[in-house]
C-alpha positions in Angstrom: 107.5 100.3 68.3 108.6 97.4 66.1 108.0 93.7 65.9 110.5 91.4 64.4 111.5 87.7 64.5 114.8 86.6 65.7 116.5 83.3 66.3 116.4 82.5 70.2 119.7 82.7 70.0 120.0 86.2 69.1 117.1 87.3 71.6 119.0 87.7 74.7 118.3 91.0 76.0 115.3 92.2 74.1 111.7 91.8 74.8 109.0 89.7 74.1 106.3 90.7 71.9 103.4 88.6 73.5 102.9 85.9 76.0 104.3 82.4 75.4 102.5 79.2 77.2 104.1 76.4 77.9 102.4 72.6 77.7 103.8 69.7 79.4 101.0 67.1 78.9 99.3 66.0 82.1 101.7 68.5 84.0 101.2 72.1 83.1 99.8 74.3 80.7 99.9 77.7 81.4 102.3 81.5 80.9 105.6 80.5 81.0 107.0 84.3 79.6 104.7 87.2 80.0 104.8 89.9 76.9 107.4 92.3 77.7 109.9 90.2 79.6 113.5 90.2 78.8 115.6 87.2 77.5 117.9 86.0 79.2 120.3 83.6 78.8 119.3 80.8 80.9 115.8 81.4 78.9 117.1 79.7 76.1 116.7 76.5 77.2 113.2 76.2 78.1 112.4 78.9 75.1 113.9 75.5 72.9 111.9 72.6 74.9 109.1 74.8 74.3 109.7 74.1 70.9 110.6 77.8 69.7 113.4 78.3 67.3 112.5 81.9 66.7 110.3 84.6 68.5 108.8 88.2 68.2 110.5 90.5 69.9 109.8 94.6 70.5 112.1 96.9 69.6 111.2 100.7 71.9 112.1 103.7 69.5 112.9 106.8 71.3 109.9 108.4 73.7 108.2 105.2 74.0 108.1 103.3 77.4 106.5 99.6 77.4 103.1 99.5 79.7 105.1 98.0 83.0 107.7 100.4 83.2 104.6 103.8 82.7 102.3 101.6 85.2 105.1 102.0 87.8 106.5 105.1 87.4 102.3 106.3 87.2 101.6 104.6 90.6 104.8 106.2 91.6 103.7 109.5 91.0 100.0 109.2 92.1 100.9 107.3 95.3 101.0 108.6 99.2 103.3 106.9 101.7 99.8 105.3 103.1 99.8 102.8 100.1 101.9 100.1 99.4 102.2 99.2 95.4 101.6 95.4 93.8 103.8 93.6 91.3 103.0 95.1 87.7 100.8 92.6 86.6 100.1 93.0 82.5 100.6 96.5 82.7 98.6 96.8 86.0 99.8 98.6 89.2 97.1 98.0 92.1 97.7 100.1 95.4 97.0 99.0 98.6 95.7 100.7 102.1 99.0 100.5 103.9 97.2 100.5 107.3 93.4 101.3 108.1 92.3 104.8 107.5 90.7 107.2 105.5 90.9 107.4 101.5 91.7 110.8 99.9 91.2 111.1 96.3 92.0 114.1 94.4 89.6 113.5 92.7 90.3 117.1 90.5 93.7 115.6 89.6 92.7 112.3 88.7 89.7 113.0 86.5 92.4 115.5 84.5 95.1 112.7 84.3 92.6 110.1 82.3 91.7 112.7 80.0 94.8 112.3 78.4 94.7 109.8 76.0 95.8 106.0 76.9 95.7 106.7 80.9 93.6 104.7 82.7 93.1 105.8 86.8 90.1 104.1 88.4 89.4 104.6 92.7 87.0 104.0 95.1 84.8 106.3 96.5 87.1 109.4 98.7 86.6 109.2 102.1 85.7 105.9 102.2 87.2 103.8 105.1 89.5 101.3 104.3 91.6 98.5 105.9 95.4 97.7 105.6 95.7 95.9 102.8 92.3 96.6 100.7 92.9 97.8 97.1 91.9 101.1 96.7 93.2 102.1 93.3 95.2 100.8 89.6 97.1 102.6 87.0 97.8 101.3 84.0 98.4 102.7 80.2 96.0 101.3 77.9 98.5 100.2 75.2 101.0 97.8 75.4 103.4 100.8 74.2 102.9 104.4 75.3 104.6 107.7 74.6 106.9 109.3 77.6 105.2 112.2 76.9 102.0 111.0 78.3 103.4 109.5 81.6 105.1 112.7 81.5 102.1 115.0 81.5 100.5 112.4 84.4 103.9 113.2 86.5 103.4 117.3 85.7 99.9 116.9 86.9 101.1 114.8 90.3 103.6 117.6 90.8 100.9 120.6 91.6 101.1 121.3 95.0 97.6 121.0 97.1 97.8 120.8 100.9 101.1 119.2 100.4 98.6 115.9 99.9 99.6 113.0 97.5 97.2 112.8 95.0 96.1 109.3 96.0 96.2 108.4 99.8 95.5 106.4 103.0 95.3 108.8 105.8 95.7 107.3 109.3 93.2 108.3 112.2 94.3 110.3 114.9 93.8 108.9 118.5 90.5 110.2 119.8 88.3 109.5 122.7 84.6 110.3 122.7 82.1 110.4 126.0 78.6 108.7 125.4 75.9 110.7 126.5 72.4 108.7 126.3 69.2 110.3 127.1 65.8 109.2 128.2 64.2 108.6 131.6 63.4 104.8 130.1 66.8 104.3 129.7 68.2 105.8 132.8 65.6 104.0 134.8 66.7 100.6 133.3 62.9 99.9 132.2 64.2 99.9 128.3 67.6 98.4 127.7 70.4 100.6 126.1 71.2 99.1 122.7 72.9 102.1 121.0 75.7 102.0 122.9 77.2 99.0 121.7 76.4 99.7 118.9 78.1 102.7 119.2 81.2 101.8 120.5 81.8 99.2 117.6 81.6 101.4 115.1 83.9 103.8 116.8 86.3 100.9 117.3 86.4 100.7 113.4 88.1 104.3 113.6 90.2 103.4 116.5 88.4 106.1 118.5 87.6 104.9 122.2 84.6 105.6 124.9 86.0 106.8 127.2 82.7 107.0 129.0 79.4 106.3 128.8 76.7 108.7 131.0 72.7 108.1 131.5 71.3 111.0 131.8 67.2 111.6 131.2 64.9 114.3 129.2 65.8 117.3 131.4 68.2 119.5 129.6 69.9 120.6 132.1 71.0 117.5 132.9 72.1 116.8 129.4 74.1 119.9 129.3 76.0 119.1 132.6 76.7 115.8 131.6 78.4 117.4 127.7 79.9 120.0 130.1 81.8 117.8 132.3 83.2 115.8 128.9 84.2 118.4 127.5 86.2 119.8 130.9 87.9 115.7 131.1 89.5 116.9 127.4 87.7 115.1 125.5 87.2 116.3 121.8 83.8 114.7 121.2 80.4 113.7 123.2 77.4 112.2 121.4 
């Protein structure tokens, strides 16, 4: 990688070697180029009332890749088609939960992939539940320049076949119904109220599983058994 200065003029089509802020007194003050971005033309302009008659710009030399461009094609690697991918943000790719579900994490995969030097992965937990939309995972190169080779070797890595699974995923839950099966004689007599089943059934809800029923029975186990029994011949998959 080199830095150089060039006349605005002459920068169209290379990019910039750091952010520039623009100040309007009273107005703004704040980015108005993030490092990395490409001149264009109708840049020039504002590059000029920003008072900038000459700028650093980078100059890739062969096998090098700036952070934005190896932070997308990463999170395109990594990535299962239950995540949705943000804007590269400074070199940043967050994925998102493209609808609620479980998390899978390979985690093997991942843990070998920042071992190589200048790769950053970080996750939540595996098997977490998450909602559409929650962040569950960035990639990002640590430098602001990074050899191919690298992004290369995280591709490789992405490539090995396990279960057919993306390395990094939201998997969606399968319809399921489940039949409640409460015991005690207090409970089926009405002398205690039954709090666990609403309880139950909202967490279920969370999984988009549904009760399909709910049956008292009391301490005899023969009773508890019919009760599973008859569940299980109505086809559903779980009792509790």
């Amino acid at each position: 990688m080199k830095r150089r200065e060039v006349r605005v003029e002459d920068a169209v089509g290379l990019q910039l070697a750091h952010d520039m802020t623009r100040i309007v007194p009273g107005v703004f003050k704040g980015r108005q180029f993030r490092r990395g971005h490409v001149v264009r033309e109708e840049d020039i302009p504002m590059l000029l009332d920003m008072g900038k008659r000459h700028i650093y710009v980078l100059e890739l030399e062969a096998g090098e890749l700036h952070e934005d461009d190896a932070a997308q094609q990463m999170a395109k690697a990594l990535a299962g088609p239950g995540l949705v991918h943000s804007d590269v943000e400074e070199g940043k790719v967050v994925l998102r939960a493209k609808h609620d579900g479980m998390l899978w994490i390979d985690a093997r995969r991942v843990v070998t992939m920042n071992s190589i030097e200048h790769i950053s992965i970080s996750t939540r937990r595996p098997y977490m539940h998450v909602r559409e939309g929650q962040s569950v995972a960035s990639v990002r190169p640590i430098p602001l320049v990074i050899g191919e080779d690298k992004i290369r070797a995280v591709e490789l890595i992405a490539e090995e076949t396990w279960g057919g699974r993306s390395i990094i995923d939201v998997l969606p839950y399968r319809d399921q119904q489940v039949h409640i099966v409460t015991t005690g004689s207090e409970i089926q007599s009405g002398r205690v109220q039954d709090k666990s089943g609403p309880v139950l059934r909202e967490k279920f809800a969370e999984f988009g599983i549904e009760v399909k029923a709910q049956q008292f029975v009391g301490d005899e186990q023969e009773d508890i058994t019919s009760a599973i029994a008859t569940a299980c011949d109505e086809g559903l998959r779980s009792s509790v």
